[in-house]
N, C-alpha and C positions, 0 to 999 in steps of 0.2 A: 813813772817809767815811760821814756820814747816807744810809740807804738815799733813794732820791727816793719819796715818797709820793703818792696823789692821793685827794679825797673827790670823791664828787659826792650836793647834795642836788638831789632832784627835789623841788620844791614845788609846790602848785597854782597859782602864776602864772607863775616861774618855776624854769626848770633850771640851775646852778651847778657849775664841776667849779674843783678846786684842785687844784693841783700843787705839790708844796716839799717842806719837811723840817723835821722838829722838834729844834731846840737848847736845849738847857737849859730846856724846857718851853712855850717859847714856838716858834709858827710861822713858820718862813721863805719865804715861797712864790717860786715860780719863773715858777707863768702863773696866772691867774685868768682864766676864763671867763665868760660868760654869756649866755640867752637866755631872753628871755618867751614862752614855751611855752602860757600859760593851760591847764598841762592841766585845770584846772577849770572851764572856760569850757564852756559849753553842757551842765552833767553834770547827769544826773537821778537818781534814787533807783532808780530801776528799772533803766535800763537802764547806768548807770554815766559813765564816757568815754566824751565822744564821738568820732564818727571823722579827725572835724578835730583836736580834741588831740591823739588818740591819733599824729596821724600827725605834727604840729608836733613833740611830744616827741619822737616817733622819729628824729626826723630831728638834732632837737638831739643825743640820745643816740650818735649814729651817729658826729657829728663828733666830740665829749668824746674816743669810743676811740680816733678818728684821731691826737686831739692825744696820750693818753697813750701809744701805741704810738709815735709821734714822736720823745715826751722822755723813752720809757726809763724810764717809771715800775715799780718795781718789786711795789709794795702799793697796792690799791685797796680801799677799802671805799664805797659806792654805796648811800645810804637815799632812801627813799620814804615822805613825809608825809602830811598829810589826804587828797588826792582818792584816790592811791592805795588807801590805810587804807578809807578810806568806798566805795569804789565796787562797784559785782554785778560788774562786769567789771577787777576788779584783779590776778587771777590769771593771767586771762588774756592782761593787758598787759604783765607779768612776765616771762611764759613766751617773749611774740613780745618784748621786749629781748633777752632773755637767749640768742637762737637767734639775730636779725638782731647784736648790736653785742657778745656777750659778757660783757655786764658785767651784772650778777646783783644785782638790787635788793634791799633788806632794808628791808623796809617794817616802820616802828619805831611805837609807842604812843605818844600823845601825853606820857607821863611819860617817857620816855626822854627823846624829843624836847627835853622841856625841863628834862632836867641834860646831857645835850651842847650846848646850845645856851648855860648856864649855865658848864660850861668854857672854851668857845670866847671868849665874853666879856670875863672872865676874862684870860684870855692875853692880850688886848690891852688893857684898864684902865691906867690911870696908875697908880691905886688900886687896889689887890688886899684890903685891910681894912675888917672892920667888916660893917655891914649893908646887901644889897643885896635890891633887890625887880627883876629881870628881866623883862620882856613882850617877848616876838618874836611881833609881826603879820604872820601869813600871809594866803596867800590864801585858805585851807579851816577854821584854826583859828588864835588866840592862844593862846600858853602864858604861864602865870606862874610865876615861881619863884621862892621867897625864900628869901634865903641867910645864914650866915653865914659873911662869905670864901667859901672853896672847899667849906662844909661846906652841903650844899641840907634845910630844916627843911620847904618847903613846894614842891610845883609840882602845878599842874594845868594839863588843856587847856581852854580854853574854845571853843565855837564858833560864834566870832566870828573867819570871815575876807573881807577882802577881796570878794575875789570874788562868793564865799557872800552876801554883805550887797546886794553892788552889784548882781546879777542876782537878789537874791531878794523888797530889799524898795521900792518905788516912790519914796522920799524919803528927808532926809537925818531928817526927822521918825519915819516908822519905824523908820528904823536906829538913833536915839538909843534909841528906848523898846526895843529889843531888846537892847542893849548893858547899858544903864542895868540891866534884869532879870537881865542873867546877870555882871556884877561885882556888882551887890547880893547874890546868892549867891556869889559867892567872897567877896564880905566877912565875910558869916556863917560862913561856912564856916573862914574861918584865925581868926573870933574865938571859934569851938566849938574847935578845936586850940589857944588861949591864946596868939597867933602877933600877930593885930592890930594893939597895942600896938608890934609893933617895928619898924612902919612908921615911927613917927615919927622914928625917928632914924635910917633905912636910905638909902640912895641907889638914886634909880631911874634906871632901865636898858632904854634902845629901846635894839630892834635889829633888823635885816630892813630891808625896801626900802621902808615908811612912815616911819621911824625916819630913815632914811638921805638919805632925799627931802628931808623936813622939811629937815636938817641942810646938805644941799647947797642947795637954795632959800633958806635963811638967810644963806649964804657966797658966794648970786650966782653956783655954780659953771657955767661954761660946759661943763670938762672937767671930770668926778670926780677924785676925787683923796680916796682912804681916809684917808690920812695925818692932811688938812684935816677931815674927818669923826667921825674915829675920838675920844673927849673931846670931843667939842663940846656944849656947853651950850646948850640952847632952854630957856628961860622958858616957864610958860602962856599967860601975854600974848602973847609973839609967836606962839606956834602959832595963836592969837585969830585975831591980825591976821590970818597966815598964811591960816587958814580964810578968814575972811571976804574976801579978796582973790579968794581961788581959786572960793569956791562959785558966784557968778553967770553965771564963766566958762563957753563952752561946752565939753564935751572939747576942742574943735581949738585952741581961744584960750588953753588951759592951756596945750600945747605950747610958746607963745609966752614963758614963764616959766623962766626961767634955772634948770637944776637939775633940771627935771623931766621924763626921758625918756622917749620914745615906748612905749608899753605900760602907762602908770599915769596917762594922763590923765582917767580913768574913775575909777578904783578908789583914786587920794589923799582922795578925801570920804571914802569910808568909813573908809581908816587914819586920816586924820585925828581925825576924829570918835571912833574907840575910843580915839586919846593923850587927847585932854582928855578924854571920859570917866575914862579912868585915871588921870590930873592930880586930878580933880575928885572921885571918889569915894573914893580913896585920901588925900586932903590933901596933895598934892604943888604945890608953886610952880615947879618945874624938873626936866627929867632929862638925863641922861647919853645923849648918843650912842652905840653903839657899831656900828662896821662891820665886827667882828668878830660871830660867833654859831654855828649850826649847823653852818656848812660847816666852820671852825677847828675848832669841837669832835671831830668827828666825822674826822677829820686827828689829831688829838691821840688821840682813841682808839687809834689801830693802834700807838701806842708804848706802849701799858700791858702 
């Protein structure tokens, strides 16, 4: 019998714990969790999390251990992304998890970040071949990663998330021109590595809860459903339409939009917005869904 396993990623919008078991390399899960946390919600440079996050997550955090002490999990491994990574007070947010709920965060580097996020993927593709170009949109940072198959040639973090964008810059017009400047630099950058070129023939790859939003608002979903998510194909055009349908909307009347849950009627303009930037500066006409990513990945680690 597979030991039963559990990940939890802590992200800066939200917190995620997985439970299951890995068979022949791919993930079995047992529960999936989750809650929008915003631990990066109201965070500043100085003084880090605030004490409203800090205590939303804690609180998330608290139930996860309930559930894993429940289902008899035997291995946990527990990472902590951008807000954590970036904040003056991350150590100390750490310290009070790891004393109130037990569970002992491992706050990883944006390049880790994305080659487990790069596995996780991966494990649930139709397609395991060939050339893949990766983006997981957080709330505190995008990673990119280019691959080929399971072998990673390129990842960096960008930052550009969610959150970060939505609370930092007044329009959808700001947040274009800040996106726009820091993919113009990862373009440079994988075309100084000799890397560029292999976009053309790569297949791109959302993943995370703008990836997945999209994917569900295109399927009319009332109820999620990974299964229906996971391979799904969005066109540029429709993410277009998608866009322009949603932006006029006020937060509350976005709610009204099949697929789009409570906690990202704010923050889909800005994921939005970095996909077709990503579409548009990279020369891509469609990407790949996946509802697979960091949390899988990072499950699939504790078997190596």
């Amino acid at each position: 019998m597979h030991d039963l396993l559990a990940s939890i990623d802590l992200g800066t919008n939200t917190a995620r714990l997985l439970v299951g078991r890995v068979e022949g390399g791919a993930v079995a899960p047992t529960l999936v969790k989750r809650r929008i946390t915003r631990l990066g919600g109201g965070f500043t440079r100085e003084a880090g999390i605030s004490p409203e996050a800090w205590q939303r997550s804690l609180e998330a955090l608290t139930d996860f251990a309930a559930e894993m002490k429940r289902t008899g999990v035997t291995r946990l491994r527990a990472v902590a992304t951008s807000a954590v990574r970036d904040a003056a007070n991350g150590d100390a947010f750490c310290r009070e998890v790891l004393e109130r709920t037990g569970i002992r965060l491992e706050v990883i580097d944006g390049g880790e970040e994305g080659l487990l996020t790069l596995a996780g993927v991966l494990s649930g593709l139709d397609r395991k071949e060939g050339d893949f170009f990766v983006f997981d949109v957080g709330g505190g940072s995008t990673e990119y990663t280019l691959a080929e198959s399971r072998l990673p040639l390129y990842t960096e973090s960008l930052p550009l998330g969610v959150v970060r964008l939505t609370e930092g810059k007044p329009d959808a017009a700001a947040m274009v021109e800040k996106i726009g400047r820091e993919l113009a630099g990862l373009g440079e950058r994988l075309e100084g590595q000799g890397l560029r070129g292999r976009l053309q023939g790569a297949t791109l790859v959302g993943t995370a809860g703008t990836a997945t939003t999209l994917a569900a608002i295109s399927l009319g979903m009332t109820d999620y459903d990974y299964r229906r998510v996971n391979n799904h194909i969005l066109t540029r055009e429709e993410i277009s339409r998608m866009f322009g349908m949603l932006l006029p909307l006020s937060p509350e009347e976005r709610l009204g939009v099949p697929g789009l849950e409570r906690g990202r009627e704010d923050l889909i303009i800005a994921g939005t917005l970095i996909t077709l930037q990503t579409l548009e500066v990279f020369g891509f006409d469609r990407m790949t869904v996946s509802d697979a990513g960091l949390l899988e990945g990072v499950l699939l680690s504790l078997e190596v």
